[in-house]
C-alpha positions in Angstrom: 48.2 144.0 125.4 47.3 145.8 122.0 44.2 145.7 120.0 42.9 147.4 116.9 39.6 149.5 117.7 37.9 151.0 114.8 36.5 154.0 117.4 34.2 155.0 114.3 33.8 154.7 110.3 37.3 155.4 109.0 39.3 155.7 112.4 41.1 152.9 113.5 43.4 153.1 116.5 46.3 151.0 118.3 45.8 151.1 121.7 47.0 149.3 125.4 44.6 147.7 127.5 44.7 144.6 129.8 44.6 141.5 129.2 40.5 140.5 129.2 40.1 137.6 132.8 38.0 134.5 132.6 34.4 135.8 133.5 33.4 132.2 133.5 34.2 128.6 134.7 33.8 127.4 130.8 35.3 130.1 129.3 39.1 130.2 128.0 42.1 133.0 127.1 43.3 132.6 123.5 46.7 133.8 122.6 45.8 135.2 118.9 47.8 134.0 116.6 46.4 135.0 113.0 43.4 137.1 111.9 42.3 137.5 108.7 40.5 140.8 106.9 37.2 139.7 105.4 35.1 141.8 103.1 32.5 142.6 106.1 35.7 144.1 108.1 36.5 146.2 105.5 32.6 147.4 105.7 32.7 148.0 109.3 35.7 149.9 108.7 34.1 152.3 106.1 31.1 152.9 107.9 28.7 150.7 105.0 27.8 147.8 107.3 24.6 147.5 108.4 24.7 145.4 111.1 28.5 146.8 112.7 28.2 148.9 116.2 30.8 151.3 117.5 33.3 151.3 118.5 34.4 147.8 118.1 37.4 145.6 118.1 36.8 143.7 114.3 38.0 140.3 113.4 36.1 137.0 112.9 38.5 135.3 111.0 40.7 134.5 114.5 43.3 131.9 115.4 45.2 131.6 118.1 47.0 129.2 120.9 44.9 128.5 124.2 46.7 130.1 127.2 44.2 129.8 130.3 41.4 127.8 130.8 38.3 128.1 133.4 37.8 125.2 135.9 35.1 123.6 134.2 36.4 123.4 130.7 37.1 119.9 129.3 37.2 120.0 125.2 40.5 122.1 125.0 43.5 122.5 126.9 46.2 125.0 127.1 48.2 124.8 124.2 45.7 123.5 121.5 45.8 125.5 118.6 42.2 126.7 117.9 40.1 128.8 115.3 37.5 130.5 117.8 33.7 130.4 116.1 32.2 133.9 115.5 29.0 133.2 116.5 27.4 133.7 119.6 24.0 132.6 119.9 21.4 132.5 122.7 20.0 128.7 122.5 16.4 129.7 123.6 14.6 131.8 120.6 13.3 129.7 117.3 16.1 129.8 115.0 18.2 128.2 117.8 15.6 126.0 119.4 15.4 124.4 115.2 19.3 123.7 115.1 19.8 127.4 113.3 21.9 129.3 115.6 23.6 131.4 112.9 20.1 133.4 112.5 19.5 133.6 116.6 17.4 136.5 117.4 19.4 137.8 119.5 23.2 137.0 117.5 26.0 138.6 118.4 29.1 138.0 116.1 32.5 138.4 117.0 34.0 141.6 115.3 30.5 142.7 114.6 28.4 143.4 117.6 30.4 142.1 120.3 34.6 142.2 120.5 36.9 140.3 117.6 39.7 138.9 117.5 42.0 142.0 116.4 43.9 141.9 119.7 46.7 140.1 121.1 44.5 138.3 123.8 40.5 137.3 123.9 38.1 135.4 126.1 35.3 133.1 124.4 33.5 129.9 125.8 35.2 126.6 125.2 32.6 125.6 122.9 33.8 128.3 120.6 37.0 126.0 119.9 37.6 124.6 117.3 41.5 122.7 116.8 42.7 123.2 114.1 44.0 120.6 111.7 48.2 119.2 112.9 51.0 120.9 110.5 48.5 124.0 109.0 49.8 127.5 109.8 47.7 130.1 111.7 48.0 132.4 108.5 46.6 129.7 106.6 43.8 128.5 109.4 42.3 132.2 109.2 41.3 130.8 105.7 38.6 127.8 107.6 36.0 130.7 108.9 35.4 131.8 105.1 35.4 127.9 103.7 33.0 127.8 107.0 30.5 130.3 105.1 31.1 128.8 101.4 29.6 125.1 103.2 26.8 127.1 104.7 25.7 128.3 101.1 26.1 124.9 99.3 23.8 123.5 102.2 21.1 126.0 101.5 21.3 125.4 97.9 21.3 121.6 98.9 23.3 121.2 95.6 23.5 117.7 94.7 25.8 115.9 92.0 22.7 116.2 89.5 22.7 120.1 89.8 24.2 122.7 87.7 25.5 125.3 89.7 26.3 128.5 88.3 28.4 131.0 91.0 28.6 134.7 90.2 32.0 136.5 91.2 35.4 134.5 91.5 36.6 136.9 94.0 37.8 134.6 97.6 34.1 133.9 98.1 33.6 132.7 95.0 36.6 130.5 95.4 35.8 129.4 98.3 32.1 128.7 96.7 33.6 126.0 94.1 35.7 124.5 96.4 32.6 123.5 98.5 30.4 123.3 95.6 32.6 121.1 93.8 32.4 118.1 96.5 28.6 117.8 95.6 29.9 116.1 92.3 27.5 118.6 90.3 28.8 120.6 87.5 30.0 124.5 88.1 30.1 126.9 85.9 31.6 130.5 87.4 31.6 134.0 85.9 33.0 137.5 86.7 35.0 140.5 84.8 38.5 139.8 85.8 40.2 136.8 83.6 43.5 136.1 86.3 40.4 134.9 88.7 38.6 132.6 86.0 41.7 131.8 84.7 42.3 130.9 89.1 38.6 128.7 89.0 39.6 126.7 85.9 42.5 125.6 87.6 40.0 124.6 90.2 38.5 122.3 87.8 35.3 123.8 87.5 33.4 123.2 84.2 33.3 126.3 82.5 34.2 130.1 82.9 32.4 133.4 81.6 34.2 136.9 81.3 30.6 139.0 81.6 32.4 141.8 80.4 33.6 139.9 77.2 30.8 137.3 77.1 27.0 137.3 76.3 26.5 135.8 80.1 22.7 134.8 79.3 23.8 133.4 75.9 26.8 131.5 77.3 24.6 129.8 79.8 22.1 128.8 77.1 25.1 127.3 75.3 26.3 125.2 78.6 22.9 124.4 79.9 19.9 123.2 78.2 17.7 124.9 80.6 20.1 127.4 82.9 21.3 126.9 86.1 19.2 124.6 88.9 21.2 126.4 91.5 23.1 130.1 91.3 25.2 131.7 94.4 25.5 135.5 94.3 29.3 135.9 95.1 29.8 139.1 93.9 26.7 141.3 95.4 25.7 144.1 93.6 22.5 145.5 93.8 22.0 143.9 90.5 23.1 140.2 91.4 19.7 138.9 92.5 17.2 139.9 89.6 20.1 138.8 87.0 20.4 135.7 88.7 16.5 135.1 88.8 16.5 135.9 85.3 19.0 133.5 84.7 18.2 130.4 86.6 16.2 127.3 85.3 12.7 127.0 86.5 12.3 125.4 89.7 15.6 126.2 90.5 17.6 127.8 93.6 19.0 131.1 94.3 21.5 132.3 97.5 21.8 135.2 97.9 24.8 136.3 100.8 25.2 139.8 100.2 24.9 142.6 103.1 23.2 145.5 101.2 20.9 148.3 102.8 19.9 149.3 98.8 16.9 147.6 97.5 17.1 145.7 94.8 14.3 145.9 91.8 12.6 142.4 92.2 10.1 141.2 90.1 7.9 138.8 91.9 6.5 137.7 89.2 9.8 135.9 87.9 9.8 134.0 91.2 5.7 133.3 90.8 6.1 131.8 87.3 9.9 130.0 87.6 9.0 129.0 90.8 11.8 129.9 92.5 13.2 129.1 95.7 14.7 132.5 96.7 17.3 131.9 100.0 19.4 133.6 101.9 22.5 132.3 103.1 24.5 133.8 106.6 27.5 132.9 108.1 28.1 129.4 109.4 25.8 126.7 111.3 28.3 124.3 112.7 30.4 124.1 109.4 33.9 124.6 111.3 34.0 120.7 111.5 33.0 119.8 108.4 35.7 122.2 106.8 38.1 120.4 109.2 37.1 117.3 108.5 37.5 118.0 104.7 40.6 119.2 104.9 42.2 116.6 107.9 40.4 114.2 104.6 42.3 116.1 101.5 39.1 117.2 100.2 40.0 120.6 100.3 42.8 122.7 100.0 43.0 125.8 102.6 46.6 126.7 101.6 47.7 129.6 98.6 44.1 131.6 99.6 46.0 134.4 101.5 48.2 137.2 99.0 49.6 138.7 101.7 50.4 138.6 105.3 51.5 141.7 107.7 52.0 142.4 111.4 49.1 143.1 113.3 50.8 146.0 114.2 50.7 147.3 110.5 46.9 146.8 110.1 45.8 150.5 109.6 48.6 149.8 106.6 46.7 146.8 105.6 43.7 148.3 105.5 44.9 150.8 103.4 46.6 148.7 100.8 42.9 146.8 100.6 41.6 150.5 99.3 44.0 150.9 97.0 41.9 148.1 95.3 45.8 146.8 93.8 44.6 143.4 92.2 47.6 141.5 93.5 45.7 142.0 96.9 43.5 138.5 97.3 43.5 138.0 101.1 45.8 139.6 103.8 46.3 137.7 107.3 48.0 139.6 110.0 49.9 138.0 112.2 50.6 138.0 115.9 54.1 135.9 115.8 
């Protein structure tokens, strides 16, 4: 089989290897199907995350078709159609013992520390399956991991319908942000620089959009808000994001923050002291894939029209190309296996 190893920062290479065994009686062989490039991947491939190890196979965005199963798995069969979770977690430090297995102390994510998805076959444990919903195609399945992380955020903030959210960057996180944010009931108000996205989260239905470029931001919010924001999600992390945002939200409000940066940013404690601000970090998923399934089985959610382009796997040096070339046309690309 093929897979896509990113042998260092900036070197990616297509190479043969065999087809991984079943090391275990609960563990199953997925046929990949899909796999979509996510922000982090583009990272790992540029050398900036700080979490990424080399070399490594990327990919946490990963459907595929079961095609083997080990003796002792019961909850999928061969055939299913499956999104495979990205976490691994080790179910005996605190964050797992407390239901939190997305922070484990010892994590390993798929694509990250330990072997993706980019590759026409993997092995995971059958309790890394997740079916995917009847009729939805792999290109658009890739697109539940990243709604995954958007239901993580909105369950930090524990938004409720009496909240004011106010989401920084329309980008696909941001997207994804309102779509979760917007079952809560509470109003949403989104801002970034580029006016085809806000003109994209109006048509959302979310209450009202700011061009920070064009727009007094702070001002606007004044004008929406009688106090600010109670809750606002950094989708756009800068090393900026987080003191604007403190400055920004009400008193006694929340702030999640999801970005990956190694620079420090300049935080004033004493805006959290006297707001009293709630100051939380948001990463990856903790048992979300269901609940985006369940949405979407529901007609909560829409899943389809996220991806801008799809290519062969076989073209993903290309793809990761055309994401550098920063062409705004470029939202999300899936490769495919088919």
């Amino acid at each position: 089989m093929k897979q896509l190893v990113t042998e260092k920062p900036g070197v990616l290479s297509i190479v043969d290897v065999e087809i991984p065994r079943l090391m275990d009686p609960k563990d199953v062989l997925v046929k990949m199907k899909a796999a979509g490039i996510c922000g982090s991947d583009v990272h790992i491939y540029h050398g900036t995350s700080p979490v990424a190890t080399y070399p490594r196979v990327m990919g946490h965005e990963i459907v595929g078709v079961i095609a083997e199963i080990g003796k002792d798995v019961s909850a999928v069969k061969v055939g299913d159609k499956v999104i495979v979770d990205q976490i691994a977690a080790c179910g005996h430090c605190y964050p797992c013992k407390i239901g939190r297995p997305n922070i484990c102390c010892n994590l390993k994510v798929r694509g990250v520390h330990i072997d993706g998805g980019y590759r026409e076959y993997m092995v995971a444990p059958e309790d890394a399956m997740h079916l995917l919903p009847e009729g939805l195609a792999f290109t658009d399945a890739v697109m539940i991991e990243p709604m995954s992380i958007a239901f993580q955020s909105c369950s930090r903030a524990g938004i409720s319908k009496d909240d004011i959210v106010f989401i920084l960057g329309a980008g696909a996180l941001g997207k994804s942000l309102i779509k979760a944010a917007l079952l809560t009931g509470a109003e949403i108000i989104v801002s970034d620089v580029v006016d085809q996205r806000l003109e994209e989260a109006q048509e959302l239905g979310v209450s009202h959009v700011i061009n920070s470029q064009k727009e007094d931001l702070a001002g606007k919010l004044k004008e929406y808000t009688q106090w600010g924001p109670t809750v606002s999600i950094d989708a756009a992390g800068f090393v900026g994001s987080l003191p604007l945002l403190m400055d920004l939200t009400c008193n006694a409000g929340r702030v999640i923050t999801m970005a990956f940066l190694d620079e420090p940013s300049p935080v004033q404690q004493f805006k959290i002291t006297a707001k009293e601000l709630d100051i939380r970090g948001s990463r990856l998923q903790n048992n979300k894939f269901g609940e985006v399934i369940a949405a979407y089985n529901a007609g909560k959610i829409k899943i389809e029209g996220a991806v801008s382009h799809v290519m062969p796997f076989t073209d993903a040096i290309e793809a990761f190309k055309r994401i550098d070339s920063k062409d705004p046309s470029i939202r999300k690309i899936a490769l495919s296996f088919e």
